[in-house]
C-alpha positions in Angstrom: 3.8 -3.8 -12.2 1.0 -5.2 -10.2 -1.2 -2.9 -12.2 -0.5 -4.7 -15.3 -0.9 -8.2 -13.8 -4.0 -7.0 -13.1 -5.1 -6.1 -16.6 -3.6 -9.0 -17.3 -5.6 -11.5 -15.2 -8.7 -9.5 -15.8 -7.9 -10.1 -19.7 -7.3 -13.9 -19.4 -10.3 -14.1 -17.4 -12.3 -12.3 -20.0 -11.3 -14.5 -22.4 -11.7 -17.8 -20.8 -15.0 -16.8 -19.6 -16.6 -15.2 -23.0 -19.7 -16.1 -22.3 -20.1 -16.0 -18.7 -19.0 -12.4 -18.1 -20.7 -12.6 -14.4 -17.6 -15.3 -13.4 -14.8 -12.6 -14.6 -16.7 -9.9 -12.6 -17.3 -12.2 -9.9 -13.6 -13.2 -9.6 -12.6 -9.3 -9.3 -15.1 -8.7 -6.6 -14.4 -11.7 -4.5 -10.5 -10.6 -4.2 -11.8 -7.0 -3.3 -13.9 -8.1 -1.0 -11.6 -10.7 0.6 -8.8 -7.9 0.9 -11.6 -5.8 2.8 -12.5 -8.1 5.0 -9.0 -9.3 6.2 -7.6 -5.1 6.2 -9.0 -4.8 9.8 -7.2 -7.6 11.1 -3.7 -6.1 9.9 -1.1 -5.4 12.9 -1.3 -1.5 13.7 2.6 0.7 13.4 4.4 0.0 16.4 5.6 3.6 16.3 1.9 5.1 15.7 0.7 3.4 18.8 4.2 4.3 20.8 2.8 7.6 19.7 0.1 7.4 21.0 1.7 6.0 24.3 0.7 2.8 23.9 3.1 0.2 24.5 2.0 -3.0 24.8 0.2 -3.0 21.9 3.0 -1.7 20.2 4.9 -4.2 21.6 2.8 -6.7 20.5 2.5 -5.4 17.0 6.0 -5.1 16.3 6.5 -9.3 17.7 3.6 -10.1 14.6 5.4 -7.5 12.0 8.6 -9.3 12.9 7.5 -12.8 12.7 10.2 -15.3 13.7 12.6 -13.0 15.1 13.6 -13.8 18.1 12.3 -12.1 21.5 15.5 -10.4 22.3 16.1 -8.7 18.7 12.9 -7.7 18.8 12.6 -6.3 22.2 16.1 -4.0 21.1 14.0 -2.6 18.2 11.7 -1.8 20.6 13.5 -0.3 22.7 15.4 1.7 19.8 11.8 3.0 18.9 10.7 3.9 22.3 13.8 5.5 22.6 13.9 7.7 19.1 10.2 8.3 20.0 11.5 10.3 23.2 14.5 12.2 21.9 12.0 13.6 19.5 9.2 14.5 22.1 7.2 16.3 19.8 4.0 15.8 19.7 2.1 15.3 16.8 -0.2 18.1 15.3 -0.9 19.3 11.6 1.2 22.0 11.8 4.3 20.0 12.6 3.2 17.2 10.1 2.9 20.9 7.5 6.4 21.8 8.6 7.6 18.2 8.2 6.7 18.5 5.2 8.6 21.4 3.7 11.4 20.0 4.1 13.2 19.2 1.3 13.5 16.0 2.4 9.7 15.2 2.7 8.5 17.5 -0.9 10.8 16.3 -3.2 10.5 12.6 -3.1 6.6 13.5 -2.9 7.0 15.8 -6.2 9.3 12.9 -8.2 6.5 10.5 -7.0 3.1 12.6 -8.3 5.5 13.9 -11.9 5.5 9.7 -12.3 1.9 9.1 -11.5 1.2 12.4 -13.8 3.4 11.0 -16.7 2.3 7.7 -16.0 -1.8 8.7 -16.7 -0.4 11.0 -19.6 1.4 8.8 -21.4 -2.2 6.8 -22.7 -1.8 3.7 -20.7 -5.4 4.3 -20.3 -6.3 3.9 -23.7 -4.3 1.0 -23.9 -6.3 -0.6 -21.1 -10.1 0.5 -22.5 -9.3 -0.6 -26.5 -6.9 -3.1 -25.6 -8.8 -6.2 -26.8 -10.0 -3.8 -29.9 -6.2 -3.5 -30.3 -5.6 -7.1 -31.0 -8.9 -8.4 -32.2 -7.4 -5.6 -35.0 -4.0 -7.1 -35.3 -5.3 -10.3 -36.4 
């Protein structure tokens, strides 16, 4: 979806801005930009950094995820983390993220995922995209 709203906005850019095809590029670049200048100020995972046996931060990063929740709800979340965290006690290594994974659990919603992306590319919504405006400057 927010695939095609971008085609979309990149289309209704193009065509208010026929002339000036520097603004419609410009506009694109500015929102990248923007969005890669802001990424390093995003909250870390309160579980990767109880992972990494660092609670505070964690702590603190689950209190900005969580908004206007208050203290105490958030605090039991914590603690629910901290304490799933420890019953698992194992520590985190390739292998076990490999073993993780083959479970059936883990591969198949990671194979129903990649058969969509695969259909999705194969089914010419790429074509769609590159000739689109050839498609309805055609049409009329």
């Amino acid at each position: 979806v927010m695939m095609g709203i971008g085609i979309f906005t990149v289309y209704l850019l193009a065509d208010l801005f026929q002339d000036q095809w520097t603004i419609a590029a410009g506009v694109g670049m500015v929102v990248s930009v923007v969005s890669m200048l802001f990424t390093p100020f995003l909250p870390e995972s309160p579980m990767w950094l109880l992972a990494r046996n660092e609670q505070e931060r964690a702590k603190e990063s689950l209190l900005v995820l969580r908004g206007a929740m208050s203290a105490n709800t958030v605090e039991a979340e914590f603690k629910q983390m901290a304490d799933h965290l420890a019953t698992k006690n194992i520590k985190i290594t390739w292998a076990n993220t490999f073993q993780e994974m083959c479970k059936p659990e883990a591969y198949k919603p990671l194979i129903i995922m990649n058969m969509f992306f695969l259909f999705q590319q194969l089914s010419g919504v790429t074509v769609v995209i590159v000739y689109g405006v050839k498609f309805a400057k055609d049409a009329e």
